[in-house]
C-alpha positions as CSV (number, residue, x, y, z in Angstrom):
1,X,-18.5,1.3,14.2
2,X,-21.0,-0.1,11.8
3,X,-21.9,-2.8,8.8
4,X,-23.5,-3.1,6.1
5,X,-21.1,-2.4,3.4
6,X,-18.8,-4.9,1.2
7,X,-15.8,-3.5,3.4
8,X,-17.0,-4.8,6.3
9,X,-17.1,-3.0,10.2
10,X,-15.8,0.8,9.6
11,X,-13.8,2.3,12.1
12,X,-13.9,5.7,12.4
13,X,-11.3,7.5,14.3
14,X,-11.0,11.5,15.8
15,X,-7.8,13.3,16.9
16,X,-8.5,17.3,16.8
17,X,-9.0,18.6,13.4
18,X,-7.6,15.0,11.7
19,X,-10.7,12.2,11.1
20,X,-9.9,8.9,9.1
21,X,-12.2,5.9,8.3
22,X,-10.8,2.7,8.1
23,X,-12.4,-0.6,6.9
24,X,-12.2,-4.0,8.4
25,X,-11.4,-5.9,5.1
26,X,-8.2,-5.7,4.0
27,X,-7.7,-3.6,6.9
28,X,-7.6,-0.2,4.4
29,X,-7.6,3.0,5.2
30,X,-10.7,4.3,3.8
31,X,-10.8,7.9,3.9
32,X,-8.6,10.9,5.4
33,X,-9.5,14.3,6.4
34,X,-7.1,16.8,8.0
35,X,-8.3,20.4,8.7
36,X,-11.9,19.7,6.6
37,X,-9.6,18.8,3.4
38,X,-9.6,14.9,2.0
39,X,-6.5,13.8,2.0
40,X,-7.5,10.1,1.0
41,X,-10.5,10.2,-1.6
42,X,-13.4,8.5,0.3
43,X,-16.1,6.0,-2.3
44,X,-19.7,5.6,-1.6
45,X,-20.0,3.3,1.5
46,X,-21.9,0.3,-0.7
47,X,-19.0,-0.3,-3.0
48,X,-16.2,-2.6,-2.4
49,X,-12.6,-0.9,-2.4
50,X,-11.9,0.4,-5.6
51,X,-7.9,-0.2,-7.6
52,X,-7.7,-2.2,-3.9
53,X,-7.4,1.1,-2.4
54,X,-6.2,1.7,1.1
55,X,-5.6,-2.7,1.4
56,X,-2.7,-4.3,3.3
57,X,-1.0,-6.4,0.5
58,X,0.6,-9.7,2.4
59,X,2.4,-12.0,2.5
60,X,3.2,-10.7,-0.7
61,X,2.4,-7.4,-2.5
62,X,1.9,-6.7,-6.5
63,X,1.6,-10.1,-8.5
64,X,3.1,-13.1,-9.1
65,X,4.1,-14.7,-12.8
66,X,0.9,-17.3,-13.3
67,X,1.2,-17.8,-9.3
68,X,4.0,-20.1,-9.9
69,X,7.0,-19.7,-7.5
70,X,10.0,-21.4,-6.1
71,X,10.3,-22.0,-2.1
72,X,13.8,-23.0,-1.7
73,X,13.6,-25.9,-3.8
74,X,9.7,-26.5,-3.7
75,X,8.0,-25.6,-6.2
76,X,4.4,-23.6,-5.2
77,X,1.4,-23.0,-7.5
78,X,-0.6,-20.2,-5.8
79,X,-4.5,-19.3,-6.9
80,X,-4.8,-16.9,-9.6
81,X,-7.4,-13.8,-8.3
82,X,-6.3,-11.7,-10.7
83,X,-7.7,-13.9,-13.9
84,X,-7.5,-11.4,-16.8
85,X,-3.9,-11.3,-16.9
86,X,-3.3,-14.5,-14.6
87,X,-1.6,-13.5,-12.0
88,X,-1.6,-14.0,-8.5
89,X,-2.3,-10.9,-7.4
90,X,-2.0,-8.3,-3.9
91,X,-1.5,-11.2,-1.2
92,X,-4.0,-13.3,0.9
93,X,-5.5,-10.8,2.9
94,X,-7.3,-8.6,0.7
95,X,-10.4,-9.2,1.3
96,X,-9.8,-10.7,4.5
97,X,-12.0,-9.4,7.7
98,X,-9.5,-8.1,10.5
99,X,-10.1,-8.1,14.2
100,X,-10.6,-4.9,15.2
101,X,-9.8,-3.0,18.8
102,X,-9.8,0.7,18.8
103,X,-9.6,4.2,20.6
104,X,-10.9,7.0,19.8
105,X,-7.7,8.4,17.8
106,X,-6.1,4.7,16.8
107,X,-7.1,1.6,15.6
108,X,-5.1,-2.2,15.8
109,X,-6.5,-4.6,13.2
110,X,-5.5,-8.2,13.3
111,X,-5.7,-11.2,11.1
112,X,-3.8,-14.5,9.9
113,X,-2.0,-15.2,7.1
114,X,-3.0,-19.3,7.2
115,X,-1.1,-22.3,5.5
116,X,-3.5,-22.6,1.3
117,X,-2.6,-23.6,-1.6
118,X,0.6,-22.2,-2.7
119,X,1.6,-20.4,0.3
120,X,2.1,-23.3,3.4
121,X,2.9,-20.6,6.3
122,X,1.2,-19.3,9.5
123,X,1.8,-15.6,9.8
124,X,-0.3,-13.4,12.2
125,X,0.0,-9.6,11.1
126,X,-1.6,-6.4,12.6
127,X,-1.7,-2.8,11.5
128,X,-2.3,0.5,13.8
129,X,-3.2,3.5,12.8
130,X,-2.6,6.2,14.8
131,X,-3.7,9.5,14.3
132,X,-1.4,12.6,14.9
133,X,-1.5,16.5,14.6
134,X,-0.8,16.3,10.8
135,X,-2.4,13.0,9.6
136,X,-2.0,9.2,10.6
137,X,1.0,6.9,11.2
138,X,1.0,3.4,10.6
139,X,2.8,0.2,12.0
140,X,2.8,-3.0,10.8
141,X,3.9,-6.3,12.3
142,X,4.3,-9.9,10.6
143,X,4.7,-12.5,13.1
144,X,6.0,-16.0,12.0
145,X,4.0,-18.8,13.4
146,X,5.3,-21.8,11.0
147,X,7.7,-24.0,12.9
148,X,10.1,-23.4,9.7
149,X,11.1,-20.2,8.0
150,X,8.9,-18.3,6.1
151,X,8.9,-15.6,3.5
152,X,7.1,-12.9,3.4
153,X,7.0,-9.2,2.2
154,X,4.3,-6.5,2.3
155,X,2.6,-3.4,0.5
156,X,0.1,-0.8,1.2
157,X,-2.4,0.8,-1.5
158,X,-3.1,4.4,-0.4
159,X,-4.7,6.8,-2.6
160,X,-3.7,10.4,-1.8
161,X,-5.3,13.6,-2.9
162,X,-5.6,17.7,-2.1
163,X,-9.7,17.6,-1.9
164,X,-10.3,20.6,-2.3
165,X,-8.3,20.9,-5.8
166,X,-8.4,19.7,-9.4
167,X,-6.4,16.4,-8.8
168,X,-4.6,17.3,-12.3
169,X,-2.8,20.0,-11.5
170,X,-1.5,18.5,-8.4
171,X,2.4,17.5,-8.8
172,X,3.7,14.4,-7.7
173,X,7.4,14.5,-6.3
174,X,8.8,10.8,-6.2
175,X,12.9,10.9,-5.8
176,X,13.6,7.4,-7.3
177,X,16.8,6.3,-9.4
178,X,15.4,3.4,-11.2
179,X,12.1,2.1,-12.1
180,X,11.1,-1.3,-13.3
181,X,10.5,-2.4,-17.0
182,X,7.5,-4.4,-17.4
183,X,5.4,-6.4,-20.0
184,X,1.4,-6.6,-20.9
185,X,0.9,-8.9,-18.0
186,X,2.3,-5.9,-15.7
187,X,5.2,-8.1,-14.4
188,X,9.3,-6.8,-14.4
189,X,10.9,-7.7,-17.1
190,X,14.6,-5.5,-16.3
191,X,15.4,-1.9,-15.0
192,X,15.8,1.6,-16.5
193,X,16.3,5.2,-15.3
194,X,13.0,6.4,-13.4
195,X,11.6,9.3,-15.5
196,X,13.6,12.3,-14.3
197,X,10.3,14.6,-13.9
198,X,9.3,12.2,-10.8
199,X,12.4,13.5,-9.0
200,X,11.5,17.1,-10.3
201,X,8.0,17.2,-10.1
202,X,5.5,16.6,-12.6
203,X,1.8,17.3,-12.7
204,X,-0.6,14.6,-12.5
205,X,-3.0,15.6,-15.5
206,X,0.3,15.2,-17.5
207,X,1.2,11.6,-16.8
208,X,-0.7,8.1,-17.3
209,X,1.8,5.8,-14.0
210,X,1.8,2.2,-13.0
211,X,5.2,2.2,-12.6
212,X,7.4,0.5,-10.0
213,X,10.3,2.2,-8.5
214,X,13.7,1.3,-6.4
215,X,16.6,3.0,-5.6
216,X,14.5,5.5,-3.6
217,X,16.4,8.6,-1.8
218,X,16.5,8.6,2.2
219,X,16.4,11.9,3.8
220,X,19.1,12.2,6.6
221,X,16.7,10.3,9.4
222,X,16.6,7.5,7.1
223,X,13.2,8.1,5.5
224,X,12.0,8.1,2.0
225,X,9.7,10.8,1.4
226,X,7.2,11.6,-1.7
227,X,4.8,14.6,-1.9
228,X,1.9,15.8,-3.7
229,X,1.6,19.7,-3.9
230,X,-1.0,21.9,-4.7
231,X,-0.8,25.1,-6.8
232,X,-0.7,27.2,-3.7
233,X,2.0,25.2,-1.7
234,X,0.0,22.7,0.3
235,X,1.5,19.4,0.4
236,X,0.6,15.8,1.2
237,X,3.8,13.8,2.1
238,X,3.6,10.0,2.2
239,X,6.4,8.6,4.0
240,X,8.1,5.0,4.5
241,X,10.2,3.8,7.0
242,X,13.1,1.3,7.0
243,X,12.2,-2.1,5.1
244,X,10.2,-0.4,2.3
245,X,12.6,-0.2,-0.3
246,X,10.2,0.0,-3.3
247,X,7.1,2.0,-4.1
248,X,4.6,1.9,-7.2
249,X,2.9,4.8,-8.5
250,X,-0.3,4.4,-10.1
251,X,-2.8,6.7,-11.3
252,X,-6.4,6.1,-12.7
253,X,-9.3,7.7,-14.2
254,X,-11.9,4.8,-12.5
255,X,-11.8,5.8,-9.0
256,X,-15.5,6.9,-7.6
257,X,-15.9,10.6,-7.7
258,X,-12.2,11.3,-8.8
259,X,-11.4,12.7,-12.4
260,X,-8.0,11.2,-11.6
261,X,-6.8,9.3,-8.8
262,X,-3.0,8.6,-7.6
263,X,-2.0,5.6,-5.7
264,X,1.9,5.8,-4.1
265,X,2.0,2.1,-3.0
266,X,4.9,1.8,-0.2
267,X,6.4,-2.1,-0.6
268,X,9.1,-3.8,0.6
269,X,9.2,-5.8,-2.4
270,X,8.6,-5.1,-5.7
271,X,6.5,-7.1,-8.7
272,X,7.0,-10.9,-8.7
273,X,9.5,-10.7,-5.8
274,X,8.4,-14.6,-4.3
275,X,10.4,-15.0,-8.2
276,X,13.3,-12.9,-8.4
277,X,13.8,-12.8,-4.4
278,X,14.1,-9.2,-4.7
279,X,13.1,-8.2,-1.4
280,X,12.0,-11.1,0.4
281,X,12.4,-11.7,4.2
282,X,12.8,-15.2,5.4
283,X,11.3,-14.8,9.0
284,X,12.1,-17.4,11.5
285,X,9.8,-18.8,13.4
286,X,8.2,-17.0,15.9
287,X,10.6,-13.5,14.5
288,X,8.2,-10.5,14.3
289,X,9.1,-7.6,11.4
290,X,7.9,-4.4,12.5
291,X,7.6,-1.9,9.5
292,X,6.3,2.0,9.3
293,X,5.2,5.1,7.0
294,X,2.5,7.5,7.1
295,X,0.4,10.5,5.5
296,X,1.0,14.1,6.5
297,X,-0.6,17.4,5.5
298,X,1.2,20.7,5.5
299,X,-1.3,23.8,5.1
C-alpha cells in the first residue's frame, strides 16, 4: 500500500499473470492488467479519478432530478454535487475513504453510508475484489442498519479497454432491448429501442454513448454479459450478476492517456430511480443484499 495521491491508500493486488490496483476512495478499481495487457486504463497517480472511474455508486447510482425525492410520503432534498446541471449525482460514497483489509490476490473495502441531508439511513457496504485466472470478480454487500426500511440501489463505473490497441476500432457488444430517453440535464425522460448495432456490434471510434440501457439479455446461467473485441479476437467481457438489471454505456475523449475511453456502468437502477422507483430495494433493517459482476480477458 501507499498515500499520497487524491485517491487515497492504493491497494495493489497479484494473482499469476493478473495485477489490479485499487483505490481507497470510492473504493474503485484503479487499474487492470491481465497477461501484461491493461484491461482498465490506469491515470497518473496525482489525479483524482477521472468520469468517476472505477467508483462504487451508493446508496444510489446516476443522478437525481435537483436532488429532490419522495420517501414514502416524505419528501427529501438531497445536496447537489453535480452543480452544472443540478443534480444529485453518483451516491454518498464517492469520494468516501474505505477501510481497507487485504491479501495478496483480494481486497475487502468497507465504509458507511450515514444518516445527511436528504438521505436519513445507516447502511454499512463492502466490496471484494478477488482476483482469478482471467481477471477480477467482485461482491458487493449493503447492510441495513436503520431501525426502519431503507432504500437503496447501487452502480459501478469501470472503464474497460484492449491496451495494447487503438481503443477506436475496438467493438462494443451490449445485448440490450430498450434504452432510456433523456433530456439536457442527462435525466430519463421515456424509453425507446436500444440502437440495434449495440446487440450487433459496433466500433467504438464510430459512436459518441451515455446512454442507459434495460431489458438486458441473460445467458442460460442467468448472467448478462457485454464484450469489447479487438480486431484479432481478444475480448474483454464485463459481466453482472442477479440484481443488476440496468447498465450505462459511456464513452469519452477526456480520460488521461486514452484517445477514447468506454465506461459499461453495471447498476441495479437506472437514472433518477429514488423518483420513478425503478429499481429500488427497500432493505429491512439489519437485511444484507449481496450483488456480483466482473471483468475477464480472453487471449
Amino acid at each position: 500500500m501507499d498515500t499520497f495521491s487524491p485517491t487515497g491508500i492504493q491497494v495493489y493486488l497479484s494473482h499469476g499473470d493478473v495485477t489490479a490496483q485499487i483505490s481507497q476512495v470510492g473504493a474503485s478499481l484503479r487499474a487492470l492488467r491481465v497477461g501484461g495487457v491493461d484491461i482498465v486504463p490506469p491515470y497518473p497517480l496525482d489525479q483524482p479519478a477521472p468520469s468517476a472511474s472505477g467508483v462504487v455508486l451508493v446508496p444510489w447510482p446516476n443522478r437525481v432530478r435537483d436532488g429532490r425525492w419522495s420517501d414514502d410520503g416524505t419528501e427529501r432534498q438531497l445536496a447537489i454535487s453535480e452543480p452544472k446541471l443540478h443534480n444529485a449525482s453518483h451516491g454518498l460514497l464517492r469520494f468516501a475513504p474505505y477501510e481497507i483489509d487485504q491479501t495478496d490476490a483480494a481486497a475487502t473495502l468497507r465504509a458507511l453510508v450515514v444518516p445527511q441531508t436528504g438521505y436519513p439511513y445507516l447502511i454499512e457496504t463492502s466490496v471484494t475484489y478477488l482476483l482469478t485466472a482471467a481477471g477480477v470478480h467482485i461482491t458487493h454487500t449493503l447492510t441495513n442498519r436503520s431501525s426502519t426500511p431503507a432504500p437503496v440501489a447501487l452502480g459501478i463505473h469501470p472503464f474497460i479497454t484492449i491496451g495494447d490497441v487503438d481503443p477506436h476500432d475496438l467493438v462494443l457488444r451490449v445485448d440490450a432491448a430498450t434504452a432510456f430517453e433523456t433530456d439536457e440535464r442527462s435525466l430519463p425522460i421515456g424509453t425507446r429501442t436500444a440502437d440495434p448495432r449495440l446487440r450487433d456490434g459496433v466500433r467504438l471510434g464510430d459512436v459518441t454513448l451515455d446512454t442507459g440501457l434495460t431489458d438486458l439479455s441473460r445467458d442460460g446461467d442467468g448472467v448478462v454479459r457485454h464484450t469489447l473485441t479487438a480486431p484479432d479476437g481478444r475480448r474483454v467481457t464485463l459481466w453482472q450478476g442477479e440484481g443488476f438489471d440496468y447498465a450505462q454505456v459511456f464513452t469519452t475523449t477526456k480520460y488521461p492517456g486514452q484517445p477514447v475511453a468506454l465506461a459499461i456502468e453495471p447498476m441495479t437502477a437506472p437514472a433518477d430511480a429514488l423518483n420513478s422507483g425503478l429499481g429500488i430495494r427497500r432493505l429491512a433493517p439489519d437485511e444484507t443484499w449481496t450483488l456480483r459482476w466482473g471483468i475477464e480477458f480472453a487471449a
